[in-house]
C-alpha positions, 0 to 999 in steps of 0.5 A: 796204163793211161796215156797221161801215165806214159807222158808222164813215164817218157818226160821223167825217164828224159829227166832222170837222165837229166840229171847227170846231163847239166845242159839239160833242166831235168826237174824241169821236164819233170814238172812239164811232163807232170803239168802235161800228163794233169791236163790229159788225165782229166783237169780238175780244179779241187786236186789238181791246182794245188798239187801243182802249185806245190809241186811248182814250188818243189821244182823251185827248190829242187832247180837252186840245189845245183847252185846252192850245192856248188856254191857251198862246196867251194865256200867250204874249201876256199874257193871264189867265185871265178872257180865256180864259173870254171867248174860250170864251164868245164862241166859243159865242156865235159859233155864231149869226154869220156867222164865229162860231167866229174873231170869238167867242172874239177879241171874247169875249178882248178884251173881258174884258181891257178890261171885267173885269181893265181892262187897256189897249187894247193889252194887250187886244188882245195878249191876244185875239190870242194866243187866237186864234192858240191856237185856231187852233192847236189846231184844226189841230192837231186837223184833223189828228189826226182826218184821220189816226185816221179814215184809219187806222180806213178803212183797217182796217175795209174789206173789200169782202167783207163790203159791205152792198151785194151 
């Protein structure tokens, strides 16, 4: 294992963990530590620039899920745009409880559909359902997403040849 392969291993690894920890850009570590371990490994023009650029673009796109996912699911269930607010608010207020990242953003949703735009209790709780399953969505979708850069970036940084350890 090269040094560049276990940057790369420690920055996905944090991100990965990332992912379920909402106050923390995952994808984003993810792609430093991809930029980091390129540098070390070697730059080289030809592969390395548009395996970047490519890869900064992913990162884009996989950065918007958590928006696009949230906003679809509470579209879906009749949510607005105050219950969005109240699922990313609990969902960093959830970062202090046990199951903090799933009962934040579902009470934060709720309750801001009852108590800010006053909608009844079963409109409320359609709406906090639909972001949660947003949510989730997202984060599995992510999961996934960053499983397979992070393989694929493995993949192309191992060279027993050049390992740290002898």
């Amino acid at each position: 294992m090269s040094l560049a392969f276990l940057i790369f291993l420690v920055a996905w690894i944090v991100g990965m963990i990332g992912t379920f920890i909402p106050a923390l850009p995952a994808t984003l570590i993810i792609f430093l530590g991809s930029v980091a371990a390129t540098l070390l490994d070697g730059f080289q023009p030809w592969p390395d620039v548009p395996f970047l650029l490519t890869f900064g673009v992913i990162t884009l796109l996989i950065m918007s899920i958590d928006n696009v996912a949230s906003a679809w699911g509470a579209r879906r269930y009749g949510g607005s745009r105050q219950a969005m607010w109240g699922a990313l608010i609990g969902g960093l207020l959830g970062l202090f409880i046990p199951l903090g990242l799933i009962v934040g953003p579902l009470a934060g949703a709720f309750l801001a559909e009852l108590l800010v735009v006053r909608k009844s209790l079963q409109e409320s709780l359609m709406s906090a359902w639909g972001t949660l399953i947003g949510l989730l969505a997202g984060i599995a979708a992510k999961l996934v997403l960053h499983t397979l850069v992070g393989l694929y970036e493995l993949w192309r940084l191992w060279d027993p040849a050049k390992s740290v350890f002898g």
